[in-house]
One Martini backbone bead per residue (centre of mass of N, CA, C, O) as a GRO file, in nm:
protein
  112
    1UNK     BB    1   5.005  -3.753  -5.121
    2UNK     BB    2   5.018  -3.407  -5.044
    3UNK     BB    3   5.013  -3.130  -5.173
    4UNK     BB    4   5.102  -2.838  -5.128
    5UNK     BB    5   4.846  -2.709  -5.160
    6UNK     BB    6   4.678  -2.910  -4.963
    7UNK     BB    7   4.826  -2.818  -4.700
    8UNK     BB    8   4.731  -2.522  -4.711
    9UNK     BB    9   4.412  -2.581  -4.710
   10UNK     BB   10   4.482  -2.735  -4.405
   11UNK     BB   11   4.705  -2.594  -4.260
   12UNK     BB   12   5.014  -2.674  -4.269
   13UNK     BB   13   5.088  -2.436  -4.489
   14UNK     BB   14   5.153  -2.107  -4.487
   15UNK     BB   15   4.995  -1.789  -4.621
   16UNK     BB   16   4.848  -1.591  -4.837
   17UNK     BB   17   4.539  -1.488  -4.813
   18UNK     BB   18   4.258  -1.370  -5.034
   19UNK     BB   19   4.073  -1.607  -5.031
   20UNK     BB   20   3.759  -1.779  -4.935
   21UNK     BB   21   3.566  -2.085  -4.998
   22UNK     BB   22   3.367  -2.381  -5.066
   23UNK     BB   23   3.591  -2.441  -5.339
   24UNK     BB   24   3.833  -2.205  -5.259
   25UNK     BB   25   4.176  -2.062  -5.291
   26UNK     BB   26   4.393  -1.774  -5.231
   27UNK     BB   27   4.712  -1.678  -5.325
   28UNK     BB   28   5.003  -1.589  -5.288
   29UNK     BB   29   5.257  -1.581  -5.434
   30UNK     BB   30   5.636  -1.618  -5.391
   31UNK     BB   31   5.661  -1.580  -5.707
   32UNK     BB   32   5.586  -1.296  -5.853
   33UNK     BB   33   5.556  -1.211  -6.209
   34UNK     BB   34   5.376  -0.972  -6.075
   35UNK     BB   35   5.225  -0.776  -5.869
   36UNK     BB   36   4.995  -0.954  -5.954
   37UNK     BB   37   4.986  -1.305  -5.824
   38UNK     BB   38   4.730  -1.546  -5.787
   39UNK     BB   39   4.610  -1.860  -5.654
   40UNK     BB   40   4.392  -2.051  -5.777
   41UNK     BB   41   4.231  -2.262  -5.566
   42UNK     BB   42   4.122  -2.598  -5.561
   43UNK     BB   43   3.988  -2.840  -5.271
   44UNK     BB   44   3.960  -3.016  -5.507
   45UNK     BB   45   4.129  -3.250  -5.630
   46UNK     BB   46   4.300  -3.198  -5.894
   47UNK     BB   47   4.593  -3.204  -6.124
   48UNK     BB   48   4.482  -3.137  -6.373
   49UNK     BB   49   4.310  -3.026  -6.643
   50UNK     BB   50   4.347  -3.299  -6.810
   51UNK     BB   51   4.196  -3.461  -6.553
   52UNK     BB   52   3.937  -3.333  -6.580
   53UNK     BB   53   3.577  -3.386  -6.548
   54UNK     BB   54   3.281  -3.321  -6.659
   55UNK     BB   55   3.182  -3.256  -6.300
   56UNK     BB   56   3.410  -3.010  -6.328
   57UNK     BB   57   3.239  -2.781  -6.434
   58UNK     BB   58   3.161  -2.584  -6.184
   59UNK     BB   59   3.448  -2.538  -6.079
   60UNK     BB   60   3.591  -2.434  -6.310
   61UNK     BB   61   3.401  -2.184  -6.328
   62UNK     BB   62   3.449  -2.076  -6.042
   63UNK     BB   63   3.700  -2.020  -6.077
   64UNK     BB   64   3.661  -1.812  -6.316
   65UNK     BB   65   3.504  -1.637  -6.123
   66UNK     BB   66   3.693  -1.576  -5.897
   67UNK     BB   67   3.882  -1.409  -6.075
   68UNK     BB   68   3.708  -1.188  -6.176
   69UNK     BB   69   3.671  -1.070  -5.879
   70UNK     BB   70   3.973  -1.022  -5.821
   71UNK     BB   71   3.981  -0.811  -6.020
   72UNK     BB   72   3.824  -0.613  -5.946
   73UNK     BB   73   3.912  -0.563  -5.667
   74UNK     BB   74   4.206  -0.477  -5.737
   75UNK     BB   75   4.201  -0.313  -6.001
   76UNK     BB   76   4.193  -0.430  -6.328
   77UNK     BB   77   4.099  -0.284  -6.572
   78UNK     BB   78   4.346  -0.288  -6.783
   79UNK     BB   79   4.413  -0.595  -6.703
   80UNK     BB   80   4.486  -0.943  -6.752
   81UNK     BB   81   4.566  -1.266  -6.667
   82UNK     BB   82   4.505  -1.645  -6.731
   83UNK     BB   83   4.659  -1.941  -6.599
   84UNK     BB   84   4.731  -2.310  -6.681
   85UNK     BB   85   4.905  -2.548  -6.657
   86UNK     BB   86   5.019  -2.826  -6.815
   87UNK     BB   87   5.237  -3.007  -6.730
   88UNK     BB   88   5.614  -3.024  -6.838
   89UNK     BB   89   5.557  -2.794  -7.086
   90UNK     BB   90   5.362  -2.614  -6.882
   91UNK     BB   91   5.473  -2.553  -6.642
   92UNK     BB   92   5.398  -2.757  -6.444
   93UNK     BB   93   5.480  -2.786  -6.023
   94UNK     BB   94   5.184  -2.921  -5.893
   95UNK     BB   95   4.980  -3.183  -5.869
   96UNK     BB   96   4.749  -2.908  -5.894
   97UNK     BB   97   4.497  -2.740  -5.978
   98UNK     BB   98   4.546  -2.392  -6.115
   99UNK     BB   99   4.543  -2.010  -6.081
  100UNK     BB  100   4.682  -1.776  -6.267
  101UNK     BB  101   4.649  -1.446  -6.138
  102UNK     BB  102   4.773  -1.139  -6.355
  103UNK     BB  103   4.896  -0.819  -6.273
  104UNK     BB  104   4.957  -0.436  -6.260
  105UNK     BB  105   5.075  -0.464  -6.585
  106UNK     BB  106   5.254  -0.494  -6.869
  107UNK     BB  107   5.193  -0.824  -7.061
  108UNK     BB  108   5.315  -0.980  -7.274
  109UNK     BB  109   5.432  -1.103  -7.599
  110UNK     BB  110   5.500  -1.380  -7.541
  111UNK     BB  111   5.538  -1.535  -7.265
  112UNK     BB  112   5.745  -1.839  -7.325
   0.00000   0.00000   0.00000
């Protein structure tokens, strides 16, 4: 069954794109909880980061390279969040690994 978010990159359910190449794609969060909070999906599915194998050493390194240049293009130069959610105690809600890049406000610690 696919996920949510496999949906999106299938184009089966639009969103907003703010990014897309051949590893992944970024969209607007529906639910931002900052200014900036963009969802970087990579298009090979992979569960959870906990699921994450060896060999998607160089997509996950991509996730976090796509992230810091989407966080340049926006001009976060203040600073930003990186987040992974990763079970149902990390608050992930998709089983699909993905990253919220978060700015454009002064973000609180600790998160949650």
């Amino acid at each position: 069954m696919k996920t949510l978010f496999q949906k999106i990159i299938d184009r089966e359910i639009p969103a907003k794109l703010a990014h897309e190449d051949e590893h992944c794609i970024a969209i607007h969060d529906i639910q931002p909880q900052a200014p900036v909070h963009l969802l970087i999906i990579p298009r090979q599915p992979i569960a959870r980061l906990a699921a994450a194998a060896p060999g998607d050493q160089a997509l996950l390194g991509h996730l976090l390279l796509t992230a810091q240049a989407l966080a340049k293009t926006l001009k976060l130069d203040a600073g930003y969040r990186i987040v992974i959610n990763n079970g149902s105690h990390g608050g992930e809600s998709v089983p699909h690994l993905h990253i919220h890049l978060l700015g454009g406000r002064q973000l609180a610690w600790p998160p949650g």
